[in-house]
C-alpha positions in Angstrom: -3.3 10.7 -4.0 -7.3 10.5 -3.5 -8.8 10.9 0.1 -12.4 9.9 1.1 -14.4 11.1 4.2 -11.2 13.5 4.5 -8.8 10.7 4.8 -5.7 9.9 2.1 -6.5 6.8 0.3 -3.9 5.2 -2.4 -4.7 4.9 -5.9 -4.0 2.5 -8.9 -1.9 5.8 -10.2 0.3 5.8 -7.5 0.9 2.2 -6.3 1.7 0.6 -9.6 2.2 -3.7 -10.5 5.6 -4.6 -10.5 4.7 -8.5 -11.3 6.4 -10.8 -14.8 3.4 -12.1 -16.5 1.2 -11.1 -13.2 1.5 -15.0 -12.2 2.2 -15.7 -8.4 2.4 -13.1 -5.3 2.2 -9.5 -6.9 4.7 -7.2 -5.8 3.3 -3.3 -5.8 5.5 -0.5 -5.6 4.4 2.6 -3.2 5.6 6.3 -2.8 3.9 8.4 -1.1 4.1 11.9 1.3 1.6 10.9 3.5 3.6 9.2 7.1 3.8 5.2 7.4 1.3 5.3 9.9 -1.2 6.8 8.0 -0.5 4.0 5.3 -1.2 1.6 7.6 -4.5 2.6 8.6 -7.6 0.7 7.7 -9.3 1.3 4.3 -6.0 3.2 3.2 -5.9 0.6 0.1 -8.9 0.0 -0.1 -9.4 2.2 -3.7 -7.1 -0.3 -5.3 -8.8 -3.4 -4.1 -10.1 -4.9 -7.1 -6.3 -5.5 -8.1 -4.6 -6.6 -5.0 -5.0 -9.9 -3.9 -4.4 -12.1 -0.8 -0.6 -12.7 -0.4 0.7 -9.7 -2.5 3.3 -7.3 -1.4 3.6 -3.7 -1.3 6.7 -1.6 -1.2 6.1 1.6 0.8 8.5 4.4 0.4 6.4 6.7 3.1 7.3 10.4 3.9 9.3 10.5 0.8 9.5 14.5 0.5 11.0 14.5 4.2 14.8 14.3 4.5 14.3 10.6 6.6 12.0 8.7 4.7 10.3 5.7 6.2 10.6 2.6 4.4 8.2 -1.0 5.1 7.3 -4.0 3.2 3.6 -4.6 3.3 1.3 -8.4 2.9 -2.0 -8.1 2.0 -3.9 -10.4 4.6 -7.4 -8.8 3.1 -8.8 -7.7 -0.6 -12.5 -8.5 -0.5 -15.0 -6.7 -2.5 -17.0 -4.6 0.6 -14.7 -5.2 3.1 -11.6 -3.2 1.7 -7.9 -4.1 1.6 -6.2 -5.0 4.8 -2.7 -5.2 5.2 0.1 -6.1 8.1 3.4 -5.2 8.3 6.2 -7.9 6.7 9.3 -5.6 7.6 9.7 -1.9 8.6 13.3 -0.3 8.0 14.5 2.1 11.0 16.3 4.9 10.2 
């Protein structure tokens, strides 16, 4: 996990590929200790834009040290060189 200004950022270490032949919609794999809202904040991806794409998926496994981890499938919406990553929220699993 890296942070700028303060704030955790993901990283290509921690949010690996998980794609055949990297053809189609990549599906990234996410687990982290920070909360899911903190994943979800703007610019939280955005160290790993130059390999997520428009359309891709992330698997977040958030809070993963706490004994109820949260759990969210994530579409990128946004990966533009200077504007960051942006993401929305396909499903969220409720404990």
């Amino acid at each position: 996990m890296r942070s700028w200004n303060g704030r955790p950022r993901a990283n290509h270490q921690d949010t690996p590929r998980l794609t055949a032949a990297n053809v189609g919609i990549g599906v990234w794999g996410h687990l982290t200790t920070q909360l899911l809202e903190t994943v979800l904040e703007s610019g939280y991806f955005d160290l790993v834009q130059d390999g997520v794409e428009r359309h891709d998926r992330i698997i977040v496994t958030a809070s993963a040290e706490s004994t109820v981890p949260e759990h969210a499938t994530l579409v990128v919406t946004r990966s533009e060189p200077g504007h960051g990553v942006d993401v929305a929220v396909l499903h969220r699993m409720k404990a």
